[in-house]
MOPAC internal coordinates of N, CA, C and O (Angstrom, degrees):
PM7 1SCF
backbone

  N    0.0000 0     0.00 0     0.00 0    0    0    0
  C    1.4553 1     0.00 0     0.00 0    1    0    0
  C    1.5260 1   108.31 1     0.00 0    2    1    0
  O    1.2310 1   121.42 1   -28.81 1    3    2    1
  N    1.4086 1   114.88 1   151.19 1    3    2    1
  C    1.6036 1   128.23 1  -160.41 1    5    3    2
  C    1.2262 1    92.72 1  -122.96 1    6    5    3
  O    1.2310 1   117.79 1   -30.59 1    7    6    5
  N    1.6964 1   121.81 1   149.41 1    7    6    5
  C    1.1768 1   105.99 1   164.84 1    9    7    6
  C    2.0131 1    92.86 1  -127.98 1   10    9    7
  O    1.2310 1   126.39 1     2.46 1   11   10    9
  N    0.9638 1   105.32 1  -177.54 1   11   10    9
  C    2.0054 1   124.94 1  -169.64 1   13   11   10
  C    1.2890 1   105.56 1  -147.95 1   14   13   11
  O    1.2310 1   103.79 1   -61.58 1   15   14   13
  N    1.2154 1   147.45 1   118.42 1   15   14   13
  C    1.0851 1   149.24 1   130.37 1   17   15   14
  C    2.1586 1   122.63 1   -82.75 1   18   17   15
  O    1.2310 1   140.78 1   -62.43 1   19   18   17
  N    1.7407 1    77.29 1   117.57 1   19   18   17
  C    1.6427 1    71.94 1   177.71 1   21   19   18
  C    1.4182 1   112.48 1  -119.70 1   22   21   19
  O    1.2310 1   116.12 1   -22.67 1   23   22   21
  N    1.3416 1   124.98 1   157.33 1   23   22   21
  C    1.7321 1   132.71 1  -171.03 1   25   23   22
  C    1.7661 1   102.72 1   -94.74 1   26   25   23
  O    1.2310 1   129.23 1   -77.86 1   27   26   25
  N    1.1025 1    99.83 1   102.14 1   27   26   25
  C    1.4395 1    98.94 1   172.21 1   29   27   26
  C    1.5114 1   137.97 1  -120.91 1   30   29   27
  O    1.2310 1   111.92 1     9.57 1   31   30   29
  N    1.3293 1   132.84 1  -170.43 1   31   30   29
  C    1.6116 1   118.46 1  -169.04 1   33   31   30
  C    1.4359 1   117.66 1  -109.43 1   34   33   31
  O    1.2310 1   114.72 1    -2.29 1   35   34   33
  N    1.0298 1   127.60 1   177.71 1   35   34   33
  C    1.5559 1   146.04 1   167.71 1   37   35   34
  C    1.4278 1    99.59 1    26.45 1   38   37   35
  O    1.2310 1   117.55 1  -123.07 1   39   38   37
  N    1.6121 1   122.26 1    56.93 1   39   38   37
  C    1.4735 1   125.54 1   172.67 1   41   39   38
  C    1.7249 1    95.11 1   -91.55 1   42   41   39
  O    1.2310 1   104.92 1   -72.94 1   43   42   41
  N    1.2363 1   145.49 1   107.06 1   43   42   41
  C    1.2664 1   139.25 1   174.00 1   45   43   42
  C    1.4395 1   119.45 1  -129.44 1   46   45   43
  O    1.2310 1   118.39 1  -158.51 1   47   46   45
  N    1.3954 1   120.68 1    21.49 1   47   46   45
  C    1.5785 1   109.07 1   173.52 1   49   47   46
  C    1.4769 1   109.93 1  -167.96 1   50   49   47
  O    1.2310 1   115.11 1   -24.07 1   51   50   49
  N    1.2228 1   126.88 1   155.93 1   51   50   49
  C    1.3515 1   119.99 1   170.67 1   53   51   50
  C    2.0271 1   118.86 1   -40.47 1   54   53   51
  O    1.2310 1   120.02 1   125.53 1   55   54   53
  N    1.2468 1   117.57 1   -54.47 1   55   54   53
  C    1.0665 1   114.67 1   169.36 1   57   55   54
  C    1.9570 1   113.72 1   -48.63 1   58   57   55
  O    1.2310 1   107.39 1   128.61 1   59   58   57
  N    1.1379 1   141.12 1   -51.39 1   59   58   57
  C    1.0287 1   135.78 1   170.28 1   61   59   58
  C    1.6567 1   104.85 1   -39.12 1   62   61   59
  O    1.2310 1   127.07 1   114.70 1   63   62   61
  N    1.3461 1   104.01 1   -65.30 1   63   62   61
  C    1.7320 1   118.63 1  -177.23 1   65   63   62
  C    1.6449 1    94.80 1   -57.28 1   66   65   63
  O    1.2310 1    93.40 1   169.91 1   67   66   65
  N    0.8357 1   163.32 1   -10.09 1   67   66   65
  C    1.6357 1   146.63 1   130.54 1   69   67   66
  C    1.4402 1   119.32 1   -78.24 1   70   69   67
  O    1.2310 1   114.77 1  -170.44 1   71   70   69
  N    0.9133 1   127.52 1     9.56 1   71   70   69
  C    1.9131 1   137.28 1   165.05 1   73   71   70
  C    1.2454 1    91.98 1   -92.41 1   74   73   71
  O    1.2310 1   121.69 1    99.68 1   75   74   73
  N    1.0228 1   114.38 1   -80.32 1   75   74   73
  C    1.6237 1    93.06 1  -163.49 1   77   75   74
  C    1.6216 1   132.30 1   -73.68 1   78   77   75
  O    1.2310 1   132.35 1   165.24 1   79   78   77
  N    1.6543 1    93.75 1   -14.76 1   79   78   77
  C    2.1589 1   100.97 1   177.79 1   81   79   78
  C    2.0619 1    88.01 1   -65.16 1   82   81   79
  O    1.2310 1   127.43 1   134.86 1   83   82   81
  N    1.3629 1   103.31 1   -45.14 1   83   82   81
  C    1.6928 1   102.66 1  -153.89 1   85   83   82
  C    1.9640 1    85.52 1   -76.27 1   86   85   83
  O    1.2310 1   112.62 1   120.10 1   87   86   85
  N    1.0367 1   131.54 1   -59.90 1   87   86   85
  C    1.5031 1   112.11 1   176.64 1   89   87   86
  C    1.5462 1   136.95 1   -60.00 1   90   89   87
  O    1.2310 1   122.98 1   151.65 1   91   90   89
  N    1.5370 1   111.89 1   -28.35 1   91   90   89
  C    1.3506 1   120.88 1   160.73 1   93   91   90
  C    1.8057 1   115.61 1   -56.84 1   94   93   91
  O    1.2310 1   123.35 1   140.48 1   95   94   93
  N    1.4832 1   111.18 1   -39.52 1   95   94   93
  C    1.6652 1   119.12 1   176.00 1   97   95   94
  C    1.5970 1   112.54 1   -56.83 1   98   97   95
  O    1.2310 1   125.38 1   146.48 1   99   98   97
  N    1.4576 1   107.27 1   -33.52 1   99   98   97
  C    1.2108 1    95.26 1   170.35 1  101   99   98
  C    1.5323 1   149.83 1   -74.77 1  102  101   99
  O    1.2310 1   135.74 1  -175.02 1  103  102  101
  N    1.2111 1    87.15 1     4.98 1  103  102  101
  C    1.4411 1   115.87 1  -159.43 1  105  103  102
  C    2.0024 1    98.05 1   -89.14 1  106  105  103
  O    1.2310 1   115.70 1   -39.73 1  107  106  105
  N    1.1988 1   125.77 1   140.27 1  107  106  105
  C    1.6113 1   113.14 1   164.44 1  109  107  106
  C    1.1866 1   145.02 1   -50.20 1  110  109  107
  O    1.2310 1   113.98 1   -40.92 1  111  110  109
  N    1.0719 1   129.00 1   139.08 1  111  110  109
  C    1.9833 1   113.81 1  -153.96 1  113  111  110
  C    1.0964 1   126.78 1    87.82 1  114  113  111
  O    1.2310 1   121.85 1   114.09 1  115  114  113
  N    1.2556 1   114.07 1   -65.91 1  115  114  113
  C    1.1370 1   118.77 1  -175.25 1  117  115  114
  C    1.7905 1   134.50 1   -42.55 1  118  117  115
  O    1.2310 1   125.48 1   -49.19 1  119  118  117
  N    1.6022 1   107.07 1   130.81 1  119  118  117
  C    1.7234 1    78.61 1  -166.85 1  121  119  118
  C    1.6667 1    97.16 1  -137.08 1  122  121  119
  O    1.2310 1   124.41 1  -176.09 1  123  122  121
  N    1.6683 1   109.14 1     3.91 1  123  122  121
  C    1.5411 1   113.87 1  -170.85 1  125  123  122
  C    1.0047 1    82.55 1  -161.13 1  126  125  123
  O    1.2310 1   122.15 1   -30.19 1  127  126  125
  N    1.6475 1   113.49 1   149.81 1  127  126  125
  C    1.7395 1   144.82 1  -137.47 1  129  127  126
  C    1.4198 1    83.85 1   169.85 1  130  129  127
  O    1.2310 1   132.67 1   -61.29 1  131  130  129
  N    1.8796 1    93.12 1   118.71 1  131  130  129
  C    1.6950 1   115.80 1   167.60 1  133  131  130
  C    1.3355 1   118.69 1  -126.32 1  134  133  131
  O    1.2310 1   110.26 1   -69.46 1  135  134  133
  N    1.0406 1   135.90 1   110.54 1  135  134  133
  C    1.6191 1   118.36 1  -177.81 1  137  135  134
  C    1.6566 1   110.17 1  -120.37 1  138  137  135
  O    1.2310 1   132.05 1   -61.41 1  139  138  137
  N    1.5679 1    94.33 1   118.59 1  139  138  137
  C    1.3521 1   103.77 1  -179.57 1  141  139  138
  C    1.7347 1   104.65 1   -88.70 1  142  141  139
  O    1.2310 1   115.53 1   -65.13 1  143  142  141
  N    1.5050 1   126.09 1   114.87 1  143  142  141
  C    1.2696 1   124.78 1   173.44 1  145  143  142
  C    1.5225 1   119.53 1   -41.64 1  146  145  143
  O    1.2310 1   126.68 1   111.40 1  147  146  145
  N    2.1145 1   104.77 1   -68.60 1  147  146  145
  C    1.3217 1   124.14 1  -176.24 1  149  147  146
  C    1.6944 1   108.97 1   -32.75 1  150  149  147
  O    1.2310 1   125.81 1   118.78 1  151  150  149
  N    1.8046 1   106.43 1   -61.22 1  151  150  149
  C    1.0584 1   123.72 1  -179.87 1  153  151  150
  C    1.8305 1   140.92 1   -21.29 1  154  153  151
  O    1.2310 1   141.48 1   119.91 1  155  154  153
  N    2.2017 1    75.91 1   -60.09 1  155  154  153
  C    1.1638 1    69.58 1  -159.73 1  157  155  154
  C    1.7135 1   125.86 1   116.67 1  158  157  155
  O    1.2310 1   132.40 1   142.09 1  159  158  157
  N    1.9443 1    93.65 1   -37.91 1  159  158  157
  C    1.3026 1   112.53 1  -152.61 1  161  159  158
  C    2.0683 1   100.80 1   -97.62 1  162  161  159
  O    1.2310 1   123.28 1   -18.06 1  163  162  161
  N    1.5792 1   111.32 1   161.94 1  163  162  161
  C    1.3208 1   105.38 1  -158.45 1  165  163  162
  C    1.7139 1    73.13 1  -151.58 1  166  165  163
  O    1.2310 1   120.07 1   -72.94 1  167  166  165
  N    1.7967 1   117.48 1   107.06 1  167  166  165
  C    1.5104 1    91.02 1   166.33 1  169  167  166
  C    1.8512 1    85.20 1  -123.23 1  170  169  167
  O    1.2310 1   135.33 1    -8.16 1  171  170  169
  N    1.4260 1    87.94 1   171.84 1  171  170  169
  C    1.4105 1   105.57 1  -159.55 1  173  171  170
  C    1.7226 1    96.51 1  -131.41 1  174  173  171
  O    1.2310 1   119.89 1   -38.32 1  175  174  173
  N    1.4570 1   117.82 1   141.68 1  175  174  173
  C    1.5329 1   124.21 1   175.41 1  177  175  174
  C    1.8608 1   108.62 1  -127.33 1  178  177  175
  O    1.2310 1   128.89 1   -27.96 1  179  178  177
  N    0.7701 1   100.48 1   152.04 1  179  178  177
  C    1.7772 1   117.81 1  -164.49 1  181  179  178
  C    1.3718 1   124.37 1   151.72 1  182  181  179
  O    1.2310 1   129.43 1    -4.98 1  183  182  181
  N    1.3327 1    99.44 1   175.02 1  183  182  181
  C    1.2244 1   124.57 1   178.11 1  185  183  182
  C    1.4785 1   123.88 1   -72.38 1  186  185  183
  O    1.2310 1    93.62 1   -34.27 1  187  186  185
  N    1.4617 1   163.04 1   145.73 1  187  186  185
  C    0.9417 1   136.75 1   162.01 1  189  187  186
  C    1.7001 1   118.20 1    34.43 1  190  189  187
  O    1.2310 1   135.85 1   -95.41 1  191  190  189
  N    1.3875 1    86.92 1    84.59 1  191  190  189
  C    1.5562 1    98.45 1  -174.94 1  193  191  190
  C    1.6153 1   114.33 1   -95.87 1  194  193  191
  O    1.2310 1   110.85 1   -30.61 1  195  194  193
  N    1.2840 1   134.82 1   149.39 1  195  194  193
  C    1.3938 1   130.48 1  -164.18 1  197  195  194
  C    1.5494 1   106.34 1  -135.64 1  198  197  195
  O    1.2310 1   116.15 1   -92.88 1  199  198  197
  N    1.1206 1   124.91 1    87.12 1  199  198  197
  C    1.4270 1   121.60 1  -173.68 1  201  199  198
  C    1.5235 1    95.70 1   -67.17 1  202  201  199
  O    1.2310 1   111.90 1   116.22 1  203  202  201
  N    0.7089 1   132.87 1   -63.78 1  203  202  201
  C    1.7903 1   102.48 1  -156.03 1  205  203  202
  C    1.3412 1    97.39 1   -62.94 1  206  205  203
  O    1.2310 1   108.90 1  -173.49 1  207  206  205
  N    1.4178 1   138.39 1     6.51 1  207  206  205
  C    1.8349 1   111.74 1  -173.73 1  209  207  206
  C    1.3270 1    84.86 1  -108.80 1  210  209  207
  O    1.2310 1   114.66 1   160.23 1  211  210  209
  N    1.1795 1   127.72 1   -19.77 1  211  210  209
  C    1.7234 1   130.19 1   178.28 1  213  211  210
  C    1.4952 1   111.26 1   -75.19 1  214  213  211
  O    1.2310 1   116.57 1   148.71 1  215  214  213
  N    1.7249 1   124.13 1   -31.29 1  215  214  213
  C    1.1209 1   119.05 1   164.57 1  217  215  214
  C    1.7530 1   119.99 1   -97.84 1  218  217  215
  O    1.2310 1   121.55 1   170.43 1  219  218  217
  N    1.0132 1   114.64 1    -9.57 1  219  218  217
  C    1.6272 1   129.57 1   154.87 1  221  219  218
  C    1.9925 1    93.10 1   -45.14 1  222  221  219
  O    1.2310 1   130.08 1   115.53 1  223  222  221
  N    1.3224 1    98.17 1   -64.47 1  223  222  221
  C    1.9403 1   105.21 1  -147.90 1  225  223  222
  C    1.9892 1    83.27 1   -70.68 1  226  225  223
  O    1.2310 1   105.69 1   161.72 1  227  226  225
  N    1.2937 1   144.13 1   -18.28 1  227  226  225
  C    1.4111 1   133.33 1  -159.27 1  229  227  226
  C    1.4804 1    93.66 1   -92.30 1  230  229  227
  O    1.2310 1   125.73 1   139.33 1  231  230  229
  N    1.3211 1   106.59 1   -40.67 1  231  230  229
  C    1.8487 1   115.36 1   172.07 1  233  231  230
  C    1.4326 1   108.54 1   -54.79 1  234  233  231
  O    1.2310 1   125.80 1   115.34 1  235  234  233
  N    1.1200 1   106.46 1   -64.66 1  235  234  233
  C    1.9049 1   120.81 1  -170.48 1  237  235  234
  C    2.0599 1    97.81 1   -51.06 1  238  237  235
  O    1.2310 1   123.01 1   127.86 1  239  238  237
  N    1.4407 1   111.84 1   -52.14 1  239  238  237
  C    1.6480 1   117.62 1   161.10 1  241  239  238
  C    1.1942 1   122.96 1   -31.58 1  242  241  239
  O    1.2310 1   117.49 1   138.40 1  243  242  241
  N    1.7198 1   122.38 1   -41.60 1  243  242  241
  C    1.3825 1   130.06 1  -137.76 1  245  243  242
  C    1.2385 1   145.89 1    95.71 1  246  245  243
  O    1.2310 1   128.09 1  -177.75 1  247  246  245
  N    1.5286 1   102.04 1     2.25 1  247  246  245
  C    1.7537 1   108.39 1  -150.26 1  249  247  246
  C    2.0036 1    97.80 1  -134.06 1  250  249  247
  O    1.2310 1   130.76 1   -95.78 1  251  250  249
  N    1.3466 1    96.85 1    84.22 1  251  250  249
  C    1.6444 1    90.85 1   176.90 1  253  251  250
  C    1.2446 1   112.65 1   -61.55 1  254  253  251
  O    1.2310 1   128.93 1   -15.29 1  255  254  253
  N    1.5623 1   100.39 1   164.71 1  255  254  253
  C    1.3333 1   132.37 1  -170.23 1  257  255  254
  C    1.9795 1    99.84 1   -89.82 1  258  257  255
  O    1.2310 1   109.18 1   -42.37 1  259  258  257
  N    1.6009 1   137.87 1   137.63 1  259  258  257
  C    1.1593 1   137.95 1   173.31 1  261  259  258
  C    0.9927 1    90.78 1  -121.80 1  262  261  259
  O    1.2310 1   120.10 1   180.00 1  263  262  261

């Protein structure tokens, strides 16, 4: 298992922090979704991990990638 941490934007509430764990899960591979609010931070654990389809799906959410 691989893990990715990516720095991302306008994460500010528990509901955000279930948009993206419940939309990032859908994605292939993927099998662990962390979202640090303070951060900012979004790390992700799996198999064959694909950053641009992982930052494609944070865009498609609402939540750019910095």
């Amino acid at each position: 298992m691989t893990a990715l941490e990516i720095q991302a934007s306008n994460i500010k509430c528990g509901g955000c922090v279930s948009n993206i764990e419940n939309g990032l899960k859908e994605l292939a591979g993927i099998s662990v979704v962390n979202v640090d609010i303070p951060s900012n931070r979004v790390t992700v654990e799996g198999e064959n991990l694909n950053n641009a389809m992982i930052e494609a799906k944070l865009a498609e959410l609402g939540y750019s990638v910095v």
